[in-house]
Every structure is written in C-alpha cells, then in structure tokens.
N, C-alpha and C positions, 0 to 999 in steps of 0.2 A: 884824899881824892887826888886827882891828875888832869890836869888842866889840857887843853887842845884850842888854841885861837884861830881866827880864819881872818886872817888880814887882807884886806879889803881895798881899792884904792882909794885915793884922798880924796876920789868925788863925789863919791858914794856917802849919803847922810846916813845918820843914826838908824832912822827910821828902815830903810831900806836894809843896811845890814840886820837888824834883827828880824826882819821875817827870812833874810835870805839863812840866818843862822838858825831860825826857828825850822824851816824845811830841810836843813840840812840834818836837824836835828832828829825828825820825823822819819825820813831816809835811814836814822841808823834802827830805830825803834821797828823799824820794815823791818831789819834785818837782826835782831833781836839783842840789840845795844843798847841799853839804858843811860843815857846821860842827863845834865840836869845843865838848863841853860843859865846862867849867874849873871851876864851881863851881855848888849848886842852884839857880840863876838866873841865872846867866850862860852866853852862848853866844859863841865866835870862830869869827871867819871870815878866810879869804886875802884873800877881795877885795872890795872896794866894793861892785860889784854885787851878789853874794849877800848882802852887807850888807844893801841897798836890797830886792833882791826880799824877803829873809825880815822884816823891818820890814813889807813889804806884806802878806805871807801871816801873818801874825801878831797882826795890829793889830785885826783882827776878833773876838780871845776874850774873851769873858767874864769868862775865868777869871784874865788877869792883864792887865796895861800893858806893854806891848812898846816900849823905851826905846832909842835907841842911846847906848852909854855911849862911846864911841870912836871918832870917824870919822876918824880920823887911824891912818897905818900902826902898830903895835905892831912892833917887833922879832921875829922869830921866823916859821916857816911851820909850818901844821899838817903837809906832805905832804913 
C-alpha cells in the first residue's frame, strides 16, 4: 500500500483532523479512489495512481498539507 498524510497545524486536535481526513477521504471516493483511512491523518492506497490522483485532488485545501509519506509498495491490500 502507499501512504498519503495531511499535515495539519499544531492547533488542530485529534479529533478535528479525523473528520477533516474522513471527508477528504469521502471527496476521493466521489471521484472513484478507493483509500482506507489507518489513522487521523493518514490515508492508504493499493495503487500508485490513486496515490498520485489523490495528492492532486488534495493539494488544494486550506485546511491541511497533503504529504506522500510512502511511495513505495507497503505490504498488504486494502480489498
């Protein structure tokens, strides 16, 4: 899998990043990207390319820094 983070600033709690990560999440499933949320700022993916697209569709908020933390395969498939 391929990790993607959304770093957030320091003032921002736990709680508030995982919904803002849960809808960003939602946003890619709009657009037919399957990821799998693991922790409240992290997102995995199966493939490179949903990697790559959700980095694109992501990169534009405000509200956090959309990071690849993994471009390299991870062990494991979400499906």
């Amino acid at each position: 899998m391929y990790s993607l983070t959304l770093e957030y600033p320091r003032s921002k709690d736990t709680m508030y990043c995982d919904m803002i990560t849960h809808a960003a999440n939602v946003e890619l499933l709009v657009h037919g990207i399957y990821a799998l949320q693991n922790t409240h700022k992290t997102l995995l993916f199966d493939h490179s390319r949903d990697l790559t697209l959700a980095l694109l569709l992501l990169s534009n908020s405000p509200l956090y820094r959309a990071k690849i933390t993994s471009n390299t395969p991870i062990s494991g498939h979400l499906l």
